[in-house]
Biopython code that builds the backbone (N, CA, C, O; Angstrom):
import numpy as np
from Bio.PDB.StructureBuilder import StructureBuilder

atoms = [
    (1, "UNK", "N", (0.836, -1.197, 0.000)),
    (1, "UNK", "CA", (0.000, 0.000, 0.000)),
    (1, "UNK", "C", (0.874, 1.252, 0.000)),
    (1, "UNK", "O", (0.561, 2.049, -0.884)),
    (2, "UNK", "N", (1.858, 1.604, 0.750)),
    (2, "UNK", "CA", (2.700, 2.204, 1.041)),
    (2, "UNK", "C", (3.415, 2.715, -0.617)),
    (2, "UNK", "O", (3.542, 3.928, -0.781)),
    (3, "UNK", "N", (3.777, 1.928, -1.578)),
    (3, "UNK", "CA", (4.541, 1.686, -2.383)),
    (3, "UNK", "C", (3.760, 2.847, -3.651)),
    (3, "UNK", "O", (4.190, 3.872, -4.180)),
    (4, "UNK", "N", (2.196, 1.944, -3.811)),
    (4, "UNK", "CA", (1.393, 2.822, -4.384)),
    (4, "UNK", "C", (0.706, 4.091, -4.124)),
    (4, "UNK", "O", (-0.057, 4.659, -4.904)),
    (5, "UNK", "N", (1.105, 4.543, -2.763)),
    (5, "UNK", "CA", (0.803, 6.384, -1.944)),
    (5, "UNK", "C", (1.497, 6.674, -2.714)),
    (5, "UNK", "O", (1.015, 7.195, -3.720)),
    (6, "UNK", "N", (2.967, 6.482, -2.627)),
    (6, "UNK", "CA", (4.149, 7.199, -3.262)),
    (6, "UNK", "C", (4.268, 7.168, -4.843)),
    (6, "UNK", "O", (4.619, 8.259, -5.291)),
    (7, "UNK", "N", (4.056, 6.167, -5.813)),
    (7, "UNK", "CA", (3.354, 6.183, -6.631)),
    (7, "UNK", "C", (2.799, 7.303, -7.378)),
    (7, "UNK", "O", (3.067, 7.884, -8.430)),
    (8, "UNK", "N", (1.765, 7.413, -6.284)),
    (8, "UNK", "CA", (0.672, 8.633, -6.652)),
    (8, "UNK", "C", (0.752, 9.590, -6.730)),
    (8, "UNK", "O", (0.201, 10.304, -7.568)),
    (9, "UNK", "N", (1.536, 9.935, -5.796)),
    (9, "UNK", "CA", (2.227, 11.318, -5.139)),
    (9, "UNK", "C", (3.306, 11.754, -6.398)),
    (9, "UNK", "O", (3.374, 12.766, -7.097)),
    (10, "UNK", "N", (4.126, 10.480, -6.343)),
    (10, "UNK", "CA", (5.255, 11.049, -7.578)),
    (10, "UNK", "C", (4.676, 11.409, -8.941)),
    (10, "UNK", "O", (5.295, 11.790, -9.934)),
    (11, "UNK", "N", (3.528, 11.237, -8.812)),
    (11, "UNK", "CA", (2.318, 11.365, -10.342)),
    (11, "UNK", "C", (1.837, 12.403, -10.728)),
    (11, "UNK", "O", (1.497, 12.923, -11.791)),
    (12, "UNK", "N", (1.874, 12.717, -9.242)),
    (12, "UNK", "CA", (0.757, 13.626, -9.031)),
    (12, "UNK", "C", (1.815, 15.538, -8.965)),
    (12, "UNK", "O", (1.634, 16.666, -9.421)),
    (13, "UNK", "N", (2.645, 14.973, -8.282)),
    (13, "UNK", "CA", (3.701, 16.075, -8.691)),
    (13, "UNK", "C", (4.674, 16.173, -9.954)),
    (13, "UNK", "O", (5.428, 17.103, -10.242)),
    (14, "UNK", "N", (4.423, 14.755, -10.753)),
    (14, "UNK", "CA", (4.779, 14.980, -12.338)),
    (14, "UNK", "C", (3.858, 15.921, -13.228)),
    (14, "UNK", "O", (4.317, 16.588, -14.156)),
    (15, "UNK", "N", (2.280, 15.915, -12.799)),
    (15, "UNK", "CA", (1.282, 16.249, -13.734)),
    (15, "UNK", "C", (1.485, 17.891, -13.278)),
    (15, "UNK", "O", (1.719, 18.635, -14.230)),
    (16, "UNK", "N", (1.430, 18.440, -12.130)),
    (16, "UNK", "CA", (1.441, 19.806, -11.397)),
    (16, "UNK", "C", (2.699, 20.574, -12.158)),
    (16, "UNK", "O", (2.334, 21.646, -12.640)),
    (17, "UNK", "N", (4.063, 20.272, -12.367)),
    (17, "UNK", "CA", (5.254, 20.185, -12.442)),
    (17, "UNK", "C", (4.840, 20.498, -13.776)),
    (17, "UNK", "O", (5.036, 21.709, -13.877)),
    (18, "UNK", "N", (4.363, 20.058, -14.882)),
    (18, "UNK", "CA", (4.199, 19.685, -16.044)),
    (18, "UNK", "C", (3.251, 21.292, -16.699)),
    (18, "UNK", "O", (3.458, 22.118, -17.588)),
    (19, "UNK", "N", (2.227, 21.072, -15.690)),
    (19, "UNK", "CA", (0.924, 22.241, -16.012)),
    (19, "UNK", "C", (1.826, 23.303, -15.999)),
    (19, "UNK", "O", (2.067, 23.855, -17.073)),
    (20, "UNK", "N", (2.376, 23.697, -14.962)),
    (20, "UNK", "CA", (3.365, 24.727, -14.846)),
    (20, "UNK", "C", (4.016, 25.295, -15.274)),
    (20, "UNK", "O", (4.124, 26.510, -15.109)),
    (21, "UNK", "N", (4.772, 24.498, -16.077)),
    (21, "UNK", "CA", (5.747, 24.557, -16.983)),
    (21, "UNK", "C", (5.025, 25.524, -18.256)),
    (21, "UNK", "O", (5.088, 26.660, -18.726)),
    (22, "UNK", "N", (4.234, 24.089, -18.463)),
    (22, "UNK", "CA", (3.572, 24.477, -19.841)),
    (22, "UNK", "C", (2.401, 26.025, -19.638)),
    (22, "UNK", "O", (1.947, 26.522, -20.668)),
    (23, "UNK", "N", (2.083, 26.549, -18.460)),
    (23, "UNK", "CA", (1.520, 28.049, -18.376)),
    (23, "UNK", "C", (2.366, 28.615, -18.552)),
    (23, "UNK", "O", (2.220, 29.400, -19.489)),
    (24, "UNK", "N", (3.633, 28.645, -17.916)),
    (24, "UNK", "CA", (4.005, 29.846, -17.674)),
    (24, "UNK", "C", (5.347, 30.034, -18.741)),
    (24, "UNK", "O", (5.977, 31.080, -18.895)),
    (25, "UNK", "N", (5.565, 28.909, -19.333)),
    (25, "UNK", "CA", (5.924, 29.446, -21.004)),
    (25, "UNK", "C", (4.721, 30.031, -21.499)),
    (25, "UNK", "O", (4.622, 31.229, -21.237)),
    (26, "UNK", "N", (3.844, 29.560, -22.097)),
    (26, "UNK", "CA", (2.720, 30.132, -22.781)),
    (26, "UNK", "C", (2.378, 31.611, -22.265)),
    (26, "UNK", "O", (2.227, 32.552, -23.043)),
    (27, "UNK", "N", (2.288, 31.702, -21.084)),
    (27, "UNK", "CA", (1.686, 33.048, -20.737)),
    (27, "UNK", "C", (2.787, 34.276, -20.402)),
    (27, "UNK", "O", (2.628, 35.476, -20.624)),
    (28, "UNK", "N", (4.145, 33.499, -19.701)),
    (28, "UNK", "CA", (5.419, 34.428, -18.887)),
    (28, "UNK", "C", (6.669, 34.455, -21.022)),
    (28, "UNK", "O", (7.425, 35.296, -21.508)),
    (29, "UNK", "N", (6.332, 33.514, -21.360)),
    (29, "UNK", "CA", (7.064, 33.485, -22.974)),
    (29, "UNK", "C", (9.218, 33.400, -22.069)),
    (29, "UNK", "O", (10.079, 34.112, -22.587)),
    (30, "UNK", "N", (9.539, 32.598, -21.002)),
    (30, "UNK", "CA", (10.737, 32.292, -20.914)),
    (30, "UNK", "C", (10.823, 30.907, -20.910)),
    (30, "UNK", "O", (10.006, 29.987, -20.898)),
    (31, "UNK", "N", (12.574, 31.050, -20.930)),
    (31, "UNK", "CA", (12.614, 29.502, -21.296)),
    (31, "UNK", "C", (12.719, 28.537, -19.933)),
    (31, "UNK", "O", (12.814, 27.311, -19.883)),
    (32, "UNK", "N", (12.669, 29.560, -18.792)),
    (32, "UNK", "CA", (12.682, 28.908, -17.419)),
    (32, "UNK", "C", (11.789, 29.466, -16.671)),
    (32, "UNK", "O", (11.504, 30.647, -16.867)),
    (33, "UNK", "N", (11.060, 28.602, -15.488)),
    (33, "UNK", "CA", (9.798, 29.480, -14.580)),
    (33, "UNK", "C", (9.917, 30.839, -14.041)),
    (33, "UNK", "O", (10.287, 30.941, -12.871)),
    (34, "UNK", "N", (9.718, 31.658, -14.564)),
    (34, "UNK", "CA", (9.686, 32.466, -13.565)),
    (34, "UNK", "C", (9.361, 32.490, -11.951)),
    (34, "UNK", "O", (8.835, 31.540, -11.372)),
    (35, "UNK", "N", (9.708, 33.582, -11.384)),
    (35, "UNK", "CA", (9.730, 33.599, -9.605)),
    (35, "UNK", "C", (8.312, 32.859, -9.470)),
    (35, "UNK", "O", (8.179, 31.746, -8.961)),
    (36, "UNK", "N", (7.186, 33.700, -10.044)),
    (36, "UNK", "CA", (6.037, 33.458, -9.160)),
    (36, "UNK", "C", (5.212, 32.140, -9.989)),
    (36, "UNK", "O", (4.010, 31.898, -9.885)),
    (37, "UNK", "N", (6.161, 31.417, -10.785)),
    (37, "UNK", "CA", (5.638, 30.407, -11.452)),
    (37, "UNK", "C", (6.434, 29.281, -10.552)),
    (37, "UNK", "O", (5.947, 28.170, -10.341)),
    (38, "UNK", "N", (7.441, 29.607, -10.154)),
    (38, "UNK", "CA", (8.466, 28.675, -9.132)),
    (38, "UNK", "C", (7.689, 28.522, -7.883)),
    (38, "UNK", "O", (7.396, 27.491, -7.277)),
    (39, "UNK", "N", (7.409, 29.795, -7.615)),
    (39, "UNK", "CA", (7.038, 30.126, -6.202)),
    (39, "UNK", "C", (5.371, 28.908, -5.945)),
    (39, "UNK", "O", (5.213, 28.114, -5.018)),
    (40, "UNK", "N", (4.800, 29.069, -6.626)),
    (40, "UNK", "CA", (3.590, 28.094, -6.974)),
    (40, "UNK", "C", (4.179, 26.958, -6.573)),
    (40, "UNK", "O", (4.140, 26.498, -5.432)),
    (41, "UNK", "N", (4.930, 26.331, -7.859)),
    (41, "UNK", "CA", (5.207, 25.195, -8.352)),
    (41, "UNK", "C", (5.737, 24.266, -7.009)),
    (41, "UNK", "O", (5.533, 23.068, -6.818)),
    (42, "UNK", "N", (6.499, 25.249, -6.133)),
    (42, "UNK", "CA", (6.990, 24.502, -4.852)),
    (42, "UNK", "C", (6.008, 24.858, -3.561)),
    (42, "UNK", "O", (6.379, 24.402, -2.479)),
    (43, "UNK", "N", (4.947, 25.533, -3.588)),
    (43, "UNK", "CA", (4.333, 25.455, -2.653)),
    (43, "UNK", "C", (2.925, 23.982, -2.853)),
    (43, "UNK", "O", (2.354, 23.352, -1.963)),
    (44, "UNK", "N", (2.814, 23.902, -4.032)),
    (44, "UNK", "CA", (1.751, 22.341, -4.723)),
    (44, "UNK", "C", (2.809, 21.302, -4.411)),
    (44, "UNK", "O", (2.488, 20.246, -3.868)),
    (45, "UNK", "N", (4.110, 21.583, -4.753)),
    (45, "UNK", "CA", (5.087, 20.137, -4.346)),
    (45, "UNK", "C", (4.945, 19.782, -2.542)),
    (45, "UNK", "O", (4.779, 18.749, -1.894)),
    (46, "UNK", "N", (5.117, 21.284, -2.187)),
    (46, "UNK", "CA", (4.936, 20.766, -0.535)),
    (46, "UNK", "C", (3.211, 20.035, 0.202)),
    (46, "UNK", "O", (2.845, 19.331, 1.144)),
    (47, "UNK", "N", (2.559, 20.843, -1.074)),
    (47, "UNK", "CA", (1.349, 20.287, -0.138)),
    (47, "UNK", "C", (0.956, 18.797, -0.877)),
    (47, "UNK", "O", (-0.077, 18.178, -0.620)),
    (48, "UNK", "N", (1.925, 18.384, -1.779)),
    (48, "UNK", "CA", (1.534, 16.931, -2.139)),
    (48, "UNK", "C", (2.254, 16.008, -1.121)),
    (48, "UNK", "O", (1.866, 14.919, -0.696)),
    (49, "UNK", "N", (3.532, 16.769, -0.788)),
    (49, "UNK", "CA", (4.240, 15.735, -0.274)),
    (49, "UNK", "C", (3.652, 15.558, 1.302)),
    (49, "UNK", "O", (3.756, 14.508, 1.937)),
    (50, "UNK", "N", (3.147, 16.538, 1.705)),
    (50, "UNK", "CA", (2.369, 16.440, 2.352)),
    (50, "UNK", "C", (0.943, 15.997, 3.106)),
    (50, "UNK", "O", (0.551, 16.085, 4.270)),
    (51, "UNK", "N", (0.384, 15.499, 1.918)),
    (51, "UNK", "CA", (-0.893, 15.342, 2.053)),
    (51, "UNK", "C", (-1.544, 13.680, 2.690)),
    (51, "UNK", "O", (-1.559, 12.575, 2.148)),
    (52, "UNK", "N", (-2.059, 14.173, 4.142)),
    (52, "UNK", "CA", (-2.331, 13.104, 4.390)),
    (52, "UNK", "C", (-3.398, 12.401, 3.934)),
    (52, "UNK", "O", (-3.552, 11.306, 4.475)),
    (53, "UNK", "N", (-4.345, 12.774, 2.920)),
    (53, "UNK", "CA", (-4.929, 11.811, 2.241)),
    (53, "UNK", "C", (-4.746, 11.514, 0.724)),
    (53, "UNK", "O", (-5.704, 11.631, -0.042)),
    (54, "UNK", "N", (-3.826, 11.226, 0.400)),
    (54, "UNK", "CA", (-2.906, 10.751, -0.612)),
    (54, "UNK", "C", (-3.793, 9.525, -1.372)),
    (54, "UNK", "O", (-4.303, 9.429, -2.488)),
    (55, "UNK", "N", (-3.701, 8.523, -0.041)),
    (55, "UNK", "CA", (-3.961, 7.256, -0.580)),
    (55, "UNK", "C", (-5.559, 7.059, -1.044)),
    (55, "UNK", "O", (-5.863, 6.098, -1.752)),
    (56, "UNK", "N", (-6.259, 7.737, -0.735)),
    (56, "UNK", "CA", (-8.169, 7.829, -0.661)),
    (56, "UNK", "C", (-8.626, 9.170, -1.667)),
    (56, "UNK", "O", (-9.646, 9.186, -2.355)),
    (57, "UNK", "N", (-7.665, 10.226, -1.579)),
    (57, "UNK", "CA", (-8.367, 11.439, -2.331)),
    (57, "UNK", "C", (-8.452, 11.026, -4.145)),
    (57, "UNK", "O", (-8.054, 10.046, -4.775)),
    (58, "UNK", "N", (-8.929, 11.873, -4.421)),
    (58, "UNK", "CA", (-9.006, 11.751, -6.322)),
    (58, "UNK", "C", (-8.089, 12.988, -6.535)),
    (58, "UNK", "O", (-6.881, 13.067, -6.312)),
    (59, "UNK", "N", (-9.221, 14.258, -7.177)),
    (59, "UNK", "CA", (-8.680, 15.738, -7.390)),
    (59, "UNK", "C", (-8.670, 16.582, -5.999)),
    (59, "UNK", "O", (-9.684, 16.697, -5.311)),
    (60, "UNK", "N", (-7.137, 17.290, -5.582)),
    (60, "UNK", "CA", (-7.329, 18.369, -4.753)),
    (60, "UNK", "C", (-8.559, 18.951, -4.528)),
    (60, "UNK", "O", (-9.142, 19.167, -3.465)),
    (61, "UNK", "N", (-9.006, 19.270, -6.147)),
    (61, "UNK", "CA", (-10.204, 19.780, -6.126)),
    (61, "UNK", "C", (-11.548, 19.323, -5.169)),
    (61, "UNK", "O", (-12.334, 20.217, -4.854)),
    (62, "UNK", "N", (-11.791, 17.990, -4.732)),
    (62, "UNK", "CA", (-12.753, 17.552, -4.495)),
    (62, "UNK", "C", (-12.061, 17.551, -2.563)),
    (62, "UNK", "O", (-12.874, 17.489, -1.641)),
    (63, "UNK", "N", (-11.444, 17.583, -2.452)),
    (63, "UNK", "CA", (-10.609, 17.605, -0.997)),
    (63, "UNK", "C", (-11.867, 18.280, 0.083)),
    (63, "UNK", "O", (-12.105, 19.484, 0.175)),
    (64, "UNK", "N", (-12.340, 17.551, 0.590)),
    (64, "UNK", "CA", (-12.628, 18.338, 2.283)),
    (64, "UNK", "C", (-11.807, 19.255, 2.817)),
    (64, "UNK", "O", (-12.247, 20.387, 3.020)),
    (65, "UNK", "N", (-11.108, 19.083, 2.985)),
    (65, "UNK", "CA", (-10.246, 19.935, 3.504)),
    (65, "UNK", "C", (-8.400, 20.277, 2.897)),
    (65, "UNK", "O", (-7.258, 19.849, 3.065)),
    (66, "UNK", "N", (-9.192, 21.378, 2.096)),
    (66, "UNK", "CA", (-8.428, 22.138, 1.265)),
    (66, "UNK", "C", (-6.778, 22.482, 2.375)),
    (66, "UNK", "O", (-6.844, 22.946, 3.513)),
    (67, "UNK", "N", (-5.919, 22.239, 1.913)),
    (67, "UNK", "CA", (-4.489, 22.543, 2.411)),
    (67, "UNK", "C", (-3.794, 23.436, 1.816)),
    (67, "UNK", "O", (-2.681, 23.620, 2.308)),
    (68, "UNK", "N", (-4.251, 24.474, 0.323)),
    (68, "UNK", "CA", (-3.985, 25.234, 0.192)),
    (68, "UNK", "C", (-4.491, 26.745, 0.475)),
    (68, "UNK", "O", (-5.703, 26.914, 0.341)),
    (69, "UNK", "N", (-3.748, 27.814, 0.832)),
    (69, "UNK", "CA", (-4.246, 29.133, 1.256)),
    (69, "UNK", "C", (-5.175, 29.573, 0.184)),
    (69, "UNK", "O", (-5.140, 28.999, -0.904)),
    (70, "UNK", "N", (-5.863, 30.383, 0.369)),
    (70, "UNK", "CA", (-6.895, 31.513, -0.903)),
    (70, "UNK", "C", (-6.424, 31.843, -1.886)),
    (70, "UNK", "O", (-6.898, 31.825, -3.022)),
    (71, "UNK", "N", (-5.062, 32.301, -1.379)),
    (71, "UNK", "CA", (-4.291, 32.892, -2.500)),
    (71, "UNK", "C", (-3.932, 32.053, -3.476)),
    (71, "UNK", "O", (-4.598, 32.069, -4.512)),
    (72, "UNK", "N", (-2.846, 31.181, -3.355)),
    (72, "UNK", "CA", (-2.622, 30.026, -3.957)),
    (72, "UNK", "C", (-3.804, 28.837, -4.575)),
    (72, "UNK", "O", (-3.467, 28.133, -5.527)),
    (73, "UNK", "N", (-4.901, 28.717, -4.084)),
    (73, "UNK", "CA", (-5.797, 28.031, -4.685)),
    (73, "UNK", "C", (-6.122, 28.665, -5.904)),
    (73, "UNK", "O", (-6.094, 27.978, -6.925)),
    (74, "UNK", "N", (-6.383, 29.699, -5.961)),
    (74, "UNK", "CA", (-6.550, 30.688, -7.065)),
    (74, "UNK", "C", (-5.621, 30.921, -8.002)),
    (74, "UNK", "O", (-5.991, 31.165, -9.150)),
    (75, "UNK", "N", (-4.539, 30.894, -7.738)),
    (75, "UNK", "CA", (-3.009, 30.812, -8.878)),
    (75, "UNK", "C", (-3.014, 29.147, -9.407)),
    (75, "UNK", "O", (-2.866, 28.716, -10.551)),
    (76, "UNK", "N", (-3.184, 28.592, -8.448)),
    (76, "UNK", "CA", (-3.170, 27.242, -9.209)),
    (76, "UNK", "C", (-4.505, 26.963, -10.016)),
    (76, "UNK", "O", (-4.319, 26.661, -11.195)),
    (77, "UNK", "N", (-5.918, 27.018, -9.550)),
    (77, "UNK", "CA", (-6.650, 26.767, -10.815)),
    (77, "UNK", "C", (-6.702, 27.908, -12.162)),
    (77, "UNK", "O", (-7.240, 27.768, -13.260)),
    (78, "UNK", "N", (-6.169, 28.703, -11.780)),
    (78, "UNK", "CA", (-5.842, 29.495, -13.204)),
    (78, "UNK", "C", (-4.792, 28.564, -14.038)),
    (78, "UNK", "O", (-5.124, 28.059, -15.110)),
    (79, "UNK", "N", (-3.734, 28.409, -13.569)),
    (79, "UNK", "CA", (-3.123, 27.784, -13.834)),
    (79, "UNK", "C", (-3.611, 26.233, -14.785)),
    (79, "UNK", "O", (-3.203, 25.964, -15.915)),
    (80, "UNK", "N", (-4.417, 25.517, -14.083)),
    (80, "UNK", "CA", (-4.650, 24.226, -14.153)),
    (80, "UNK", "C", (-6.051, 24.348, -15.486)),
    (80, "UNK", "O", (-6.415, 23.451, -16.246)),
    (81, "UNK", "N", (-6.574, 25.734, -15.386)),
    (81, "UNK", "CA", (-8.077, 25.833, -16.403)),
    (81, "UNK", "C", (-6.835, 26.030, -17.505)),
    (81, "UNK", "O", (-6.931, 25.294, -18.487)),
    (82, "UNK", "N", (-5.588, 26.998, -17.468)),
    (82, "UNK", "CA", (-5.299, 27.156, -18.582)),
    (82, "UNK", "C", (-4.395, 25.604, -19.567)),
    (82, "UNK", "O", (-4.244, 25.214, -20.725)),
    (83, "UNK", "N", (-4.156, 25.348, -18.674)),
    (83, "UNK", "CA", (-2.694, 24.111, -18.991)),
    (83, "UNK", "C", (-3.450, 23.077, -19.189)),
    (83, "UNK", "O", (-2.852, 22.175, -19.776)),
    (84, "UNK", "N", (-5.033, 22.746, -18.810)),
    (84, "UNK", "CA", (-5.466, 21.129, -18.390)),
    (84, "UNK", "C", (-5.676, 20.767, -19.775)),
    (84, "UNK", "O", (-5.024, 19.856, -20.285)),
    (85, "UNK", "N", (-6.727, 21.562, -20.547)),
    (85, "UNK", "CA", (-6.777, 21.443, -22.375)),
    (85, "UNK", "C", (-5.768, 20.962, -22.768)),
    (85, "UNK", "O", (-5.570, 19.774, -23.022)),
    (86, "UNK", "N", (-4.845, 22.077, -22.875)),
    (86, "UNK", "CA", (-3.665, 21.931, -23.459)),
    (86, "UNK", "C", (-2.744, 20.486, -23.363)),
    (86, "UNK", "O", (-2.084, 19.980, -24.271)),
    (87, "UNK", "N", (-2.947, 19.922, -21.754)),
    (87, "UNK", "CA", (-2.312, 18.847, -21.500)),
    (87, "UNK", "C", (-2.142, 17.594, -22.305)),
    (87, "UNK", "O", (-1.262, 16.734, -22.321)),
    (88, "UNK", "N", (-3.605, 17.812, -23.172)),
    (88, "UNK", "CA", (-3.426, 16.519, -24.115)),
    (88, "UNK", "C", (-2.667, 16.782, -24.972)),
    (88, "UNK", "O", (-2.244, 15.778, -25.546)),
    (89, "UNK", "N", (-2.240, 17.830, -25.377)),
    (89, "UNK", "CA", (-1.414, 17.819, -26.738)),
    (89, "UNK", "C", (-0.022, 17.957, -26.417)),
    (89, "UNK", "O", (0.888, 18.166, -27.219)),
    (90, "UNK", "N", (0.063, 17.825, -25.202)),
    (90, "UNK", "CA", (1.637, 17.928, -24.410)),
    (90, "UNK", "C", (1.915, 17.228, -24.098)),
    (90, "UNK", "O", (3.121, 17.044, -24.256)),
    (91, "UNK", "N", (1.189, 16.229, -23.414)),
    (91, "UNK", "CA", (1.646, 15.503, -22.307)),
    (91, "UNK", "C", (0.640, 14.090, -22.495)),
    (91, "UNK", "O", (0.471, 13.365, -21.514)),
    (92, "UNK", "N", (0.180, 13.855, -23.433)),
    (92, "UNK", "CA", (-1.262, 12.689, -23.674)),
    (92, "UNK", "C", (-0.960, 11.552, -23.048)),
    (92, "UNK", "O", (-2.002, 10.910, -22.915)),
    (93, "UNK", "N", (0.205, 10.832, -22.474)),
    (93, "UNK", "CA", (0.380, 10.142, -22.159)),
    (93, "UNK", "C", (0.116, 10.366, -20.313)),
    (93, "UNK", "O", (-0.827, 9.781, -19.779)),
    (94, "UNK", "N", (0.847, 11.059, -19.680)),
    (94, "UNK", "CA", (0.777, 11.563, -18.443)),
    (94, "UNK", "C", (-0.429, 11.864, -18.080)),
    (94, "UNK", "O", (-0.816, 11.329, -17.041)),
    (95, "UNK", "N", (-1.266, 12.683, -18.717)),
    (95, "UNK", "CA", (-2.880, 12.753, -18.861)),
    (95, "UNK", "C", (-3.511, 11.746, -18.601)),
    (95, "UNK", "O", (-4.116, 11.630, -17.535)),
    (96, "UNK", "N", (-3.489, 10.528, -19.816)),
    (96, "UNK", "CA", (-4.507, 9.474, -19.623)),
    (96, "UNK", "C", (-4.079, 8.366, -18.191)),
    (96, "UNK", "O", (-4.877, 7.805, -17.440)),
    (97, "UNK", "N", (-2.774, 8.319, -18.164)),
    (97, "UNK", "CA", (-2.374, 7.890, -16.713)),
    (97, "UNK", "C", (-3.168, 8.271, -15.724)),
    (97, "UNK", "O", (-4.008, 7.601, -15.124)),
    (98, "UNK", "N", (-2.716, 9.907, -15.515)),
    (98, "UNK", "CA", (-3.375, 10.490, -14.367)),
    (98, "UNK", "C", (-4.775, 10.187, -14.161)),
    (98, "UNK", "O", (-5.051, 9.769, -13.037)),
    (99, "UNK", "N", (-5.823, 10.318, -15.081)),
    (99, "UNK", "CA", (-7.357, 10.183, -15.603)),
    (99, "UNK", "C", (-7.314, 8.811, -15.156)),
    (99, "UNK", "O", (-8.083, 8.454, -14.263)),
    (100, "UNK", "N", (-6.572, 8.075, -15.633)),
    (100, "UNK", "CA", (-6.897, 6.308, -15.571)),
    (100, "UNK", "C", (-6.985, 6.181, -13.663)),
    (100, "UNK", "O", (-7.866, 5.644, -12.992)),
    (101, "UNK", "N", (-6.051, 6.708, -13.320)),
    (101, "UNK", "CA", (-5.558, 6.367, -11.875)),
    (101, "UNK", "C", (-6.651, 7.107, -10.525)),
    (101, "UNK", "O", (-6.730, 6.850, -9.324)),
    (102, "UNK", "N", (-7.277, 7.963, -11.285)),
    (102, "UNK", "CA", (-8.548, 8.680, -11.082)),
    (102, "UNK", "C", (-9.468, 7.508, -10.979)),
    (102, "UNK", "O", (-9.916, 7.177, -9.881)),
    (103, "UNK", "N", (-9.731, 6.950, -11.935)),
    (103, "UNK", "CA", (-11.011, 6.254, -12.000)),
    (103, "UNK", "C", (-11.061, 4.665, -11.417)),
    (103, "UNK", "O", (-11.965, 3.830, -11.445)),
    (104, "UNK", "N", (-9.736, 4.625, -10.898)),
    (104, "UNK", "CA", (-9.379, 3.033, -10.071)),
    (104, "UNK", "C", (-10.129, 3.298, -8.362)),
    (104, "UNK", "O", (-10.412, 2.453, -7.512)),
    (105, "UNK", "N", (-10.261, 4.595, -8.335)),
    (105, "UNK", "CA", (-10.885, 4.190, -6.906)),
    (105, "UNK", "C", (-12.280, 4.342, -6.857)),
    (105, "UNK", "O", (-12.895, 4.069, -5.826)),
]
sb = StructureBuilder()
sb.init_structure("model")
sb.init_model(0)
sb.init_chain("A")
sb.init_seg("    ")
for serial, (resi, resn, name, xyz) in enumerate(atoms, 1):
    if name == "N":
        sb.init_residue(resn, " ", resi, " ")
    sb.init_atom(name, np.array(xyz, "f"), 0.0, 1.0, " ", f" {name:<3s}", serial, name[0])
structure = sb.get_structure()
């Protein structure tokens, strides 16, 4: 059980990692994150690595109890409305993973 948390987690901060990337080229136009695209990117890494319901949750989104601040919830689904489309044509493989691994519980 243990094996597949971590698993998830490492999945789950591949797909975040990924969205990121792919906004803030599209929207910031560098070839590396900017501050407040970094600044995000490692505050979603801490609250994955963090998250004590890892093994039971689906989407952050659906979370009882949200672990990110106001502020940051809001930078990240901007983030995630702009990048999630896009994800298939980036990332189609990582996508249907993520989606698949969604629908196992």
């Amino acid at each position: 059980m243990k094996k597949s948390v971590e698993k998830k987690r490492d999945r789950e901060k591949k797909v975040i990692t990924e969205m990121v990337k792919l906004y803030c080229r599209k929207n910031h136009k560098k070839g590396e994150l900017c501050d407040e695209c970094r600044g995000v990117l490692n505050y979603s890494l801490k609250r994955i690595d963090n998250c004590k319901y890892m093994e039971t949750k689906t989407f952050c989104s659906n979370c009882k109890n949200s672990c990110y601040s106001p502020e940051m919830k809001e930078k990240v689904k901007k983030i995630m409305k702009f990048s999630g489309p896009r994800m298939l044509l980036h990332h189609p493989l990582l996508v249907i993973s993520h989606m698949l691994s969604k629908l196992k519980k």
